[in-house]
C-alpha positions in Angstrom: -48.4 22.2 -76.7 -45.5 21.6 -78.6 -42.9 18.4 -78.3 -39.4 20.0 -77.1 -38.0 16.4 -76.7 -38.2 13.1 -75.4 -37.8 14.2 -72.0 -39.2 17.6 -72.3 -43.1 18.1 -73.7 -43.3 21.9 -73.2 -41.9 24.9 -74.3 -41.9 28.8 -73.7 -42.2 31.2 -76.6 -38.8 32.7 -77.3 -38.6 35.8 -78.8 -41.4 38.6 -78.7 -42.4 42.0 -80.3 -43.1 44.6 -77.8 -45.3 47.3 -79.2 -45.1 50.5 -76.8 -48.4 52.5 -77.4 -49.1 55.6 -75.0 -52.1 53.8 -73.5 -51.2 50.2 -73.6 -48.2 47.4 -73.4 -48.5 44.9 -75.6 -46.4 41.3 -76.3 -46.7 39.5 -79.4 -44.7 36.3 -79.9 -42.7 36.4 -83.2 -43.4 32.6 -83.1 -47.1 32.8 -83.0 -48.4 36.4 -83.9 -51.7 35.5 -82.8 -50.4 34.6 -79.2 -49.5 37.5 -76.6 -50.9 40.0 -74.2 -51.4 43.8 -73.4 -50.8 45.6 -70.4 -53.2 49.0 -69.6 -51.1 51.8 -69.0 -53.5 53.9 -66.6 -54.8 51.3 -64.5 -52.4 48.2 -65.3 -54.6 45.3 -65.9 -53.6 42.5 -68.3 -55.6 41.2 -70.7 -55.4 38.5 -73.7 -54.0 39.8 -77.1 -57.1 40.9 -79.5 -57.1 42.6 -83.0 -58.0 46.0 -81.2 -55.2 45.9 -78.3 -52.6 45.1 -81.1 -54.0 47.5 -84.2 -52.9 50.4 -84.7 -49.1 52.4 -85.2 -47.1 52.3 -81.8 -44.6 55.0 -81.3 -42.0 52.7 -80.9 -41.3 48.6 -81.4 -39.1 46.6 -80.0 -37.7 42.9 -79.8 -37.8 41.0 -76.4 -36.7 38.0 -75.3 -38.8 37.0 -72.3 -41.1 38.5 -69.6 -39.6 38.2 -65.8 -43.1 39.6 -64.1 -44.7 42.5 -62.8 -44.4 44.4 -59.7 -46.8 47.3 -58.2 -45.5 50.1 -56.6 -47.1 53.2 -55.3 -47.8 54.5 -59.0 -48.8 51.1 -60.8 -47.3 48.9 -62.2 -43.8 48.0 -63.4 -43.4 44.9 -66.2 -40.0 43.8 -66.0 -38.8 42.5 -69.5 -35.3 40.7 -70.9 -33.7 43.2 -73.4 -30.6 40.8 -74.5 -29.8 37.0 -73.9 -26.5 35.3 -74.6 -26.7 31.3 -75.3 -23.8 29.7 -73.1 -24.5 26.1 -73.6 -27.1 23.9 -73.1 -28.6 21.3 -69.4 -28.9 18.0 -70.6 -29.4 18.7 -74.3 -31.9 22.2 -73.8 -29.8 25.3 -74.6 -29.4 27.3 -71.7 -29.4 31.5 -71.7 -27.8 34.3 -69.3 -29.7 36.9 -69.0 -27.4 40.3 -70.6 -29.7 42.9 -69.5 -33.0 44.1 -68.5 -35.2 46.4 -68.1 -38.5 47.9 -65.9 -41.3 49.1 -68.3 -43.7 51.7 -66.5 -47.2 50.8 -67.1 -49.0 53.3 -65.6 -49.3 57.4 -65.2 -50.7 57.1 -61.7 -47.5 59.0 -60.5 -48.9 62.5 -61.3 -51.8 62.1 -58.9 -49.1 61.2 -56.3 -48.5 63.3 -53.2 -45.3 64.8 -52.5 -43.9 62.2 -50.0 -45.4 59.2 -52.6 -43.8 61.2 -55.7 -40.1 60.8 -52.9 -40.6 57.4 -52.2 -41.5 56.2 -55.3 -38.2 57.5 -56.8 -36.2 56.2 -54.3 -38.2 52.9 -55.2 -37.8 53.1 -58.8 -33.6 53.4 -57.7 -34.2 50.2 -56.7 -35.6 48.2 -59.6 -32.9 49.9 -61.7 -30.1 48.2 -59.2 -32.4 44.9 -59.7 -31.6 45.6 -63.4 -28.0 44.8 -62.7 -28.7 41.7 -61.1 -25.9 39.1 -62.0 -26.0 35.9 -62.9 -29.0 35.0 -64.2 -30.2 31.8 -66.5 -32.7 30.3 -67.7 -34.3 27.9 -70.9 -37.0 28.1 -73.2 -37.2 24.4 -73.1 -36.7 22.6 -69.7 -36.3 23.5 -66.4 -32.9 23.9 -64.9 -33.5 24.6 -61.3 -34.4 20.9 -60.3 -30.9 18.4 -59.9 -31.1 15.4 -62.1 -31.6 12.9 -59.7 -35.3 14.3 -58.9 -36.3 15.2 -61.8 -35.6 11.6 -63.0 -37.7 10.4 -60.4 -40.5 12.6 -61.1 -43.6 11.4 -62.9 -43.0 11.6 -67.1 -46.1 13.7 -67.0 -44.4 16.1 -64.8 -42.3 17.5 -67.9 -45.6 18.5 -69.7 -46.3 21.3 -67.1 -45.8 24.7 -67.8 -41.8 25.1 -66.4 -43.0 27.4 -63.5 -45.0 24.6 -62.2 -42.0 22.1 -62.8 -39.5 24.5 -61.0 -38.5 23.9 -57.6 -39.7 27.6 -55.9 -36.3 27.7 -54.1 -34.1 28.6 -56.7 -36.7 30.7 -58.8 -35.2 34.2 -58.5 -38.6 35.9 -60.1 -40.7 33.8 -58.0 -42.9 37.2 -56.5 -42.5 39.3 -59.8 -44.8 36.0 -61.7 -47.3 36.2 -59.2 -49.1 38.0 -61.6 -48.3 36.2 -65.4 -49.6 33.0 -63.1 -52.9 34.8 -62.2 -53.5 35.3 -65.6 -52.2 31.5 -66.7 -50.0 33.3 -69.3 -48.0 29.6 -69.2 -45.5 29.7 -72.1 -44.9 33.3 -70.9 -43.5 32.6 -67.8 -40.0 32.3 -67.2 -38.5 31.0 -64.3 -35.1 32.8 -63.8 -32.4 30.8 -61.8 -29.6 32.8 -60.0 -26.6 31.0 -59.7 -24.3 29.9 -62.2 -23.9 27.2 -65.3 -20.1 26.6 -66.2 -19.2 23.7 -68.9 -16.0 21.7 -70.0 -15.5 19.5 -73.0 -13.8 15.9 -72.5 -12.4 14.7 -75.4 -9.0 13.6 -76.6 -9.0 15.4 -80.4 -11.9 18.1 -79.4 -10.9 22.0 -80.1 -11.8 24.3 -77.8 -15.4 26.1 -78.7 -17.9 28.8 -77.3 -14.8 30.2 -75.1 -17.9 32.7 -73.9 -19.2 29.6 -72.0 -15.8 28.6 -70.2 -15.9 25.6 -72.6 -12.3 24.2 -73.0 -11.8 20.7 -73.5 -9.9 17.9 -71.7 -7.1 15.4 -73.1 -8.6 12.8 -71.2 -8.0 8.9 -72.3 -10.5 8.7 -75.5 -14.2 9.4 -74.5 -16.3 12.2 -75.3 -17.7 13.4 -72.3 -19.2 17.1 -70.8 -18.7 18.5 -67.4 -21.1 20.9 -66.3 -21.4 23.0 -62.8 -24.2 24.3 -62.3 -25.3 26.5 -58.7 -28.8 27.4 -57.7 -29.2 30.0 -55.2 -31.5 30.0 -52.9 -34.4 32.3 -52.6 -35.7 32.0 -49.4 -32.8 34.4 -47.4 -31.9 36.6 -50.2 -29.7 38.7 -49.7 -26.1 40.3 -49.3 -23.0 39.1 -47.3 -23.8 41.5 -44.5 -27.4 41.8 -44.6 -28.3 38.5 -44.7 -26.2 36.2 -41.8 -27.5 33.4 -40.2 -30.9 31.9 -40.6 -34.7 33.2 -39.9 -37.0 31.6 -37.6 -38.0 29.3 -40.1 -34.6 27.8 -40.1 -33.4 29.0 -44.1 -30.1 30.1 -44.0 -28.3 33.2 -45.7 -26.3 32.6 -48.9 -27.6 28.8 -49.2 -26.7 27.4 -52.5 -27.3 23.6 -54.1 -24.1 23.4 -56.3 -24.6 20.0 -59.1 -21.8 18.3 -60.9 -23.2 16.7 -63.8 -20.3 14.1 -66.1 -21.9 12.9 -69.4 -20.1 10.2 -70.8 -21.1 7.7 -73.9 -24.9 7.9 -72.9 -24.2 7.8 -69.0 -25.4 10.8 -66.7 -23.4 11.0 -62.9 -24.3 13.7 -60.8 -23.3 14.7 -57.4 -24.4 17.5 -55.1 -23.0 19.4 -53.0 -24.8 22.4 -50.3 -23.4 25.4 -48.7 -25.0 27.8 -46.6 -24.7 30.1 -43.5 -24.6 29.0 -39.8 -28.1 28.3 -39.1 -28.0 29.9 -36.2 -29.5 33.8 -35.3 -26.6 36.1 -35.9 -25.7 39.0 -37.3 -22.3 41.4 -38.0 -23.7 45.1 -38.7 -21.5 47.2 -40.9 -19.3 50.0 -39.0 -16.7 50.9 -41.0 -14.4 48.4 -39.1 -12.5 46.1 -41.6 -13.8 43.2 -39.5 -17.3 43.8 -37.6 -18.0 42.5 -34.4 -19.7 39.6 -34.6 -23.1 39.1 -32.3 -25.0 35.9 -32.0 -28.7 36.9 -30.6 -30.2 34.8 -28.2 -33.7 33.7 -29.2 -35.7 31.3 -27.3 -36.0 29.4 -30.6 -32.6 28.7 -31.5 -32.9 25.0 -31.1 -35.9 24.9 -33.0 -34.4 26.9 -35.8 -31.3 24.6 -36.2 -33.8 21.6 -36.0 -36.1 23.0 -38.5 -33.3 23.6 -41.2 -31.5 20.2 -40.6 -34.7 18.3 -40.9 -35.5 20.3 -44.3 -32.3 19.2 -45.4 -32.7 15.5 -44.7 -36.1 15.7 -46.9 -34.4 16.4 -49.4 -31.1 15.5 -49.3 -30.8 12.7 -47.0 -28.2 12.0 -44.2 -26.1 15.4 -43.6 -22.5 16.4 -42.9 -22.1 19.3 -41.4 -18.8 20.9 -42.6 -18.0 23.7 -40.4 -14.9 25.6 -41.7 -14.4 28.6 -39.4 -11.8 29.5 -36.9 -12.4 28.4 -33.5 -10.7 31.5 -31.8 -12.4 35.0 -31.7 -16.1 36.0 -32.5 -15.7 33.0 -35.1 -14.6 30.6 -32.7 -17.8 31.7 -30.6 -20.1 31.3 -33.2 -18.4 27.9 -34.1 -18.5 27.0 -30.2 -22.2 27.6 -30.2 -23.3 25.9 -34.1 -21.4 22.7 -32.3 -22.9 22.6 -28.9 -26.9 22.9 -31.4 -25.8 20.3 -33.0 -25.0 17.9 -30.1 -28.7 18.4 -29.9 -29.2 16.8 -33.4 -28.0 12.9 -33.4 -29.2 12.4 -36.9 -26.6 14.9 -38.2 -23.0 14.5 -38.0 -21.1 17.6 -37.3 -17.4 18.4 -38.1 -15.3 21.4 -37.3 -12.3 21.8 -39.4 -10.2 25.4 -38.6 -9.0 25.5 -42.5 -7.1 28.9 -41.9 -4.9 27.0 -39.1 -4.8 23.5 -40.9 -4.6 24.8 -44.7 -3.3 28.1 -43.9 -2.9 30.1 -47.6 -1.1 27.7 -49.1 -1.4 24.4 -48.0 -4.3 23.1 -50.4 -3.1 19.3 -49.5 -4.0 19.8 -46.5 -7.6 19.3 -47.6 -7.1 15.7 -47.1 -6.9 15.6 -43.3 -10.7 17.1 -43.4 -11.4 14.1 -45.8 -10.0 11.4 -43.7 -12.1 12.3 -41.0 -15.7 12.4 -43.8 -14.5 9.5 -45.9 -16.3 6.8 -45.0 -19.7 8.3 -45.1 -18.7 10.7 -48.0 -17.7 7.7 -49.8 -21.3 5.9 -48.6 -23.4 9.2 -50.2 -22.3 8.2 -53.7 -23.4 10.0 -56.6 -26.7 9.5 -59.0 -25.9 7.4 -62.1 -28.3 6.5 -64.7 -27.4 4.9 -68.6 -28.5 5.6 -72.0 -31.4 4.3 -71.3 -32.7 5.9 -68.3 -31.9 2.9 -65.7 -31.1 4.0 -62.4 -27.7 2.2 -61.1 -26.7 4.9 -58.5 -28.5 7.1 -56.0 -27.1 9.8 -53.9 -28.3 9.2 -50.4 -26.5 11.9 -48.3 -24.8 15.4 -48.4 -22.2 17.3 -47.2 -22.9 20.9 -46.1 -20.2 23.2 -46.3 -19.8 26.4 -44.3 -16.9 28.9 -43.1 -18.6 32.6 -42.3 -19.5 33.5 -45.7 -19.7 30.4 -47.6 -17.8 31.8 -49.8 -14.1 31.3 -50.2 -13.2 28.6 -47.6 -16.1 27.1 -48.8 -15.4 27.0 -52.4 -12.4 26.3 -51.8 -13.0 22.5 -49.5 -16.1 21.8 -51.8 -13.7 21.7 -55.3 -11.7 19.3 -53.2 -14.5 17.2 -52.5 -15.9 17.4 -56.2 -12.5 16.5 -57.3 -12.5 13.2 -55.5 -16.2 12.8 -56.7 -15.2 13.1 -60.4 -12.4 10.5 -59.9 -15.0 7.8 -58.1 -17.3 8.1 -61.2 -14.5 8.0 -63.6 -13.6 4.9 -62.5 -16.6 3.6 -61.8 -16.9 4.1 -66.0 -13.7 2.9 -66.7 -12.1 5.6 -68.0 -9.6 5.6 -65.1 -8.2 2.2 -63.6 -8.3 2.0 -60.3 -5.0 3.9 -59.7 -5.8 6.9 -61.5 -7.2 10.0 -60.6 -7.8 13.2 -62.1 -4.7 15.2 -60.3 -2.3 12.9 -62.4 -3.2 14.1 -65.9 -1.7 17.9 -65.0 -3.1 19.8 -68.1 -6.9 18.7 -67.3 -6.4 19.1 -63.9 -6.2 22.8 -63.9 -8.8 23.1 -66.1 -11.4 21.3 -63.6 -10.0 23.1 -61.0 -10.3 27.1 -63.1 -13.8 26.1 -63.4 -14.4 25.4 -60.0 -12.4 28.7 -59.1 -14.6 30.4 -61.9 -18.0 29.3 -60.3 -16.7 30.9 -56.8 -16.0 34.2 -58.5 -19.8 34.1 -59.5 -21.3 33.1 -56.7 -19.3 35.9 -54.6 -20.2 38.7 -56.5 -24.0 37.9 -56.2 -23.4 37.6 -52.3 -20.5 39.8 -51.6 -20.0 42.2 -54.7 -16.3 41.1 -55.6 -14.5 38.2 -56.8 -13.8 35.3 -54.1 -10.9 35.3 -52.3 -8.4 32.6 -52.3 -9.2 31.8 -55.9 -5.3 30.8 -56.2 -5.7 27.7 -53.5 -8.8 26.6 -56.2 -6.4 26.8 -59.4 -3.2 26.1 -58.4 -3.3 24.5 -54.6 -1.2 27.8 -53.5 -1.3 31.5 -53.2 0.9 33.4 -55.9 1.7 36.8 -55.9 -0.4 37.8 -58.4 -3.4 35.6 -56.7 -2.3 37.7 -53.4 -2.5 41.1 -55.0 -5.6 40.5 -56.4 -7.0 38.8 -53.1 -6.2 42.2 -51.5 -7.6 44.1 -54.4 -11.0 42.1 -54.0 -11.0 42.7 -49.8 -10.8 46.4 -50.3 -14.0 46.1 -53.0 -15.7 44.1 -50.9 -14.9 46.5 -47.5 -16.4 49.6 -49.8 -19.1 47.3 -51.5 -20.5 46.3 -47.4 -20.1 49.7 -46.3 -21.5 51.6 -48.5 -23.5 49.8 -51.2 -24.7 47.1 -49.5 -27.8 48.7 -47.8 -29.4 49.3 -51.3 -28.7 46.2 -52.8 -30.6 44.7 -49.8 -33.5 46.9 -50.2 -33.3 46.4 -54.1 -33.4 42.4 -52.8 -36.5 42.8 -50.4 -38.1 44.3 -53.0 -38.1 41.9 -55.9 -38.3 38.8 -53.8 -41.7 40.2 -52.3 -40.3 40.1 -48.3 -41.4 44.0 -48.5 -44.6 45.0 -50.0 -45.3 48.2 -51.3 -48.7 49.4 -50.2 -50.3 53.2 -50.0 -52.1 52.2 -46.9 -48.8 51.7 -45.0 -46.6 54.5 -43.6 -43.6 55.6 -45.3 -40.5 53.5 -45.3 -38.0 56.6 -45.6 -39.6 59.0 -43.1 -36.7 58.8 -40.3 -36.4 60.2 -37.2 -32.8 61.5 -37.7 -30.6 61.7 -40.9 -30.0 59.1 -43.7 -27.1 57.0 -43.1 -25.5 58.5 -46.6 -26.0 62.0 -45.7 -23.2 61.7 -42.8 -21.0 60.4 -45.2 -20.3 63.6 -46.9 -19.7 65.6 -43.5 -17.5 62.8 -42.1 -15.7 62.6 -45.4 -14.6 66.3 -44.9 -13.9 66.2 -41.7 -11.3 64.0 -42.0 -10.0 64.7 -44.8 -10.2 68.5 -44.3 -8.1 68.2 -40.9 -5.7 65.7 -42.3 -4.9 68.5 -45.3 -5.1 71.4 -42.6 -2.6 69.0 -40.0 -0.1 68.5 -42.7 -0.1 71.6 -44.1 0.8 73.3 -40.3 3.0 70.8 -40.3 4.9 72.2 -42.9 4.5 75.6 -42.0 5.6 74.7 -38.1 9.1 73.8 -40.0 9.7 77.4 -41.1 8.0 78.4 -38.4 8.1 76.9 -34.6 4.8 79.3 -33.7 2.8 77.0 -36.3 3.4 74.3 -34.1 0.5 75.2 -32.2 -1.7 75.4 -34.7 -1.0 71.8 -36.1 -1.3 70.8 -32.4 -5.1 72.4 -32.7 -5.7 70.4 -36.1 -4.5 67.4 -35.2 -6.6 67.2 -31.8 -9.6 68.4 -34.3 -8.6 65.8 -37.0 -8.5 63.1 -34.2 -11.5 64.0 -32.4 -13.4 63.7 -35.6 -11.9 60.5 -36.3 -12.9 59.3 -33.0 -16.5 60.4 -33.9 -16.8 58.6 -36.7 -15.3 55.4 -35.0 -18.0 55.5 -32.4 -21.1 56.2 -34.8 -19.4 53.8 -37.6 -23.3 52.3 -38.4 -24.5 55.4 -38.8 -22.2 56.4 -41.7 -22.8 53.3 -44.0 -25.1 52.1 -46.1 -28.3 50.5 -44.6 -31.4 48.8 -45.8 -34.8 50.2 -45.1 -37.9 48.2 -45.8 -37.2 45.0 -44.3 -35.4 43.5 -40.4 -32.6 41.7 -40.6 -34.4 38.2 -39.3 
């Protein structure tokens, strides 16, 4: 085992030659020739790497750059392998890589033996792993783990950092978690990459520094005369995977849709600060089903176990965070206000936890970013009494966070992002001068240059985490970056809703699917029926019809319409169109589920 560093006694291999023969897989580390393994193509077994696996010519060589895992499917086996990595920067000294692109390797040829409803679902399958290809946002390192905050890993056992990284990782935030299943099995340890989704962004604090590795977001800060680095980085969690309106609420077990751990890590002249911060859905059981509406109804479902559901994710919280916050951000009028009336009268229940409603659309409106500071007033105190983790240049613990605040409006995403770079920002001014950098009257919103810079990395990170979520940039990005909407921040807020509208309507069922699939919460199996053998007609194949339909009577309407004023008999006609037109319009309304995207494989709790 090989010494990455002080704080870091393990490492994964980094780079590998992939040899694709017609009967076998097979990984060789360009590191350590000697070290690898093959995969069987027919019956897709692993095995070590030997002189016979690895002799011979193979019809075609590659270069790799990690493994992700495996995954069976009705025909085999599937390897999924990283094709291209980017460096972006480094987590506490390791470099850190996003993953470029990817790829699923077929590793068997059971397919042919397949019957003809196998042979259909197996393609719609392999669809699937091809959208998990695209998966955004993914990181990972070769030399430390990067899904575990500072202030546990600091408190973990020194012989905890000589463990292979997946058994270091906090199984939360490991995207891959399901596809290793298999690597682990076979204790192919410096293998195994645990993938975090999420995102790292970096600044540079230093008075004379140029700006470098612009691909990172890495700009630098004129601030007073200390070197210092600023890192964000946001682990998603695995547990509810999935997309904005697929995956609302919590499951019985109390984890919560779109639940993310976002760190703020400040080095300066040997000293590590870091502060977290969580967001996540209501934990409550609710859901708002796509229906071609702009805004879908919104249901809560009464469950018998709704109070334990709320308990059981607030009590997993204080575990591991301590005393909570709740934040709740949402309007208190209409379906929102409902679900906001029934999150508060749970948490009345709950006297450990203190809960706080703050309508930001009616307080903040979109422009009023100031406004942030009534919310604060109220959360001050405690905020204040949370603190941050601090350690010096010698590893001596002078700070513990012993709270959090957890943020949430209905998505968790822009009204979210939006009150948690608020809260960071008086965070960073606490530790600052806590280290002297700023006197006691100084903040960070006085030095204007730097300010916008912490505040475009902040907005940056919510663009990130809402196109894993909702598949579009957040909205109110302007409020983040500037404190106030602008035109051009309006146009493209407008630009983003319409994306995200198409995205959740007709995209979105797929990308859940693709979702269930890699996270393991479906299993494919030939001894269960067929997902895709429906009862009626696949959501996508209305789509067409209703398409033309409407768009067939609106062309047919106007051009009676025309004709009617050359012609008073055509009226009649464009009467008959319209009423056609309309009535199909109506039909669509009515069955608006039925024409968008939906997930198969998996419930929505």
């Amino acid at each position: 085992m090989e010494v990455g560093s002080s704080s870091s006694n393990f490492k994964l291999y980094d780079q590998f030659e992939l040899l694709e023969f017609e009967d076998r897989l097979v990984f060789k580390s360009l590191e350590s020739p000697d070290k690898g393994f093959s995969i069987c193509r027919r019956q897709g077994n692993i095995e070590p790497l030997s002189d016979e696996s690895s002799s011979g010519k193979p019809p075609k060589t590659s270069t790799i750059y990690g493994v992700a895992g495996t995954i069976r499917l009705l025909a085999g086996t599937y390897v999924l392998v990283i094709t291209s990595r980017k460096e972006v920067g480094s987590f506490l000294g390791f470099p850190v890589y996003r993953v470029e692109s990817m790829k699923f390797l077929a590793c068997n040829e059971a397919l042919r033996f397949s019957n003809s409803q196998e042979k259909r679902d197996e393609a719609y399958f392999m669809s699937l792993l091809k959208t998990v290809e695209a998966t955004p946002g993914l990181y990972y390192s070769y030399e430390t783990d990067i899904t575990v905050n500072l202030q546990r890993r600091c408190k973990l056992m020194e012989a905890w950092t000589s463990k292979p990284l997946w058994k270091q990782a906090d199984p939360r935030f490991v995207w891959n978690n399901h596809l290793l299943e298999e690597l682990i099995e076979y204790k192919l340890d410096r293998f195994i990459i645990p993938l975090l989704q999420g995102n790292i962004l970096k600044l540079l604090l230093y008075h004379a520094f140029e700006p470098i590795c612009l691909s990172f977001q890495v700009t630098q800060l004129k601030l007073k005369s200390s070197p210092a680095t600023f890192t964000l980085l946001s682990r998603r969690c695995t547990r509810r995977l999935g997309t904005r309106m697929w995956r609302r609420g919590a499951n019985l077990e109390g984890d919560s849709a779109n639940f993310i751990e976002t760190e703020q890590l400040l080095e300066l002249e040997g000293f590590r600060c870091s502060s977290l911060q969580i967001r996540g859905s209501i934990p409550l059981l609710w859901e708002q089903i796509v229906d071609l509406s702009y805004k879908p109804q919104l249901r809560i479902i009464q469950h018998e176990q709704t109070p334990q559901v709320v308990e059981r994710h607030f009590n997993d919280l204080y575990q591991r965070y301590g005393e909570t916050i709740a934040v709740d951000l949402t309007d208190k009028h209409g379906d929102e206000g409902q679900l906001s009336a029934a999150y508060a009268e749970e948490m009345q229940k709950l006297p450990n936890v203190r809960y706080v409603s703050f309508d930001f659309h009616h307080v903040c409106g979109s422009s009023n970013f100031a406004n942030l500071q009534v919310l604060y007033d109220k959360i001050s105190e405690e905020f204040e009494k949370q603190g941050y983790f601090l350690i010096d240049k010698d590893g001596k613990i002078l700070e513990e966070q012993r709270g959090i605040i957890r943020s949430n409006c209905i998505d968790c995403l822009d009204r979210t992002n939006v009150t948690q770079s608020y809260l960071a920002q008086k965070t960073l001014d606490i530790q600052l001068q806590r280290l002297g950098v700023f006197t006691s009257t100084e903040y960070i919103s006085m030095f204007p240059e730097d300010y916008v810079k912490f505040r475009t990395l902040w907005a940056e990170q919510g663009d990130e985490i809402s196109l894993e979520y909702a598949g579009t940039h957040a909205l109110k990005g302007d409020l983040v970056r500037y404190g106030k909407q602008t035109v051009a921040g309006f146009i493209k807020d407008g630009m983003s809703a319409l994306s995200r509208y198409y995205v959740n309507n007709f995209h979105d069922g797929i990308r859940q699917d693709a979702l269930d699939l890699v996270s393991g919460r479906y299993t494919v199996s030939k001894s269960n029926p067929s997902p895709f053998q429906l009862n009626s007609f696949e959501s996508f194949s209305y789509l067409p019809v209703a398409s033309a339909l409407l768009i067939g009577g609106l062309t047919l309407t106007t051009f009676s319409l025309q004709q009617a004023a050359r012609n008073a008999q055509h009226y009649v006609s464009s009467v008959v169109w319209a009423g056609v037109t309309a009535g199909a319009m109506a039909l669509v309304k009515a069955n608006g589920r039925q024409f968008c995207s939906r997930p198969r494989l998996c419930r929505l709790l």
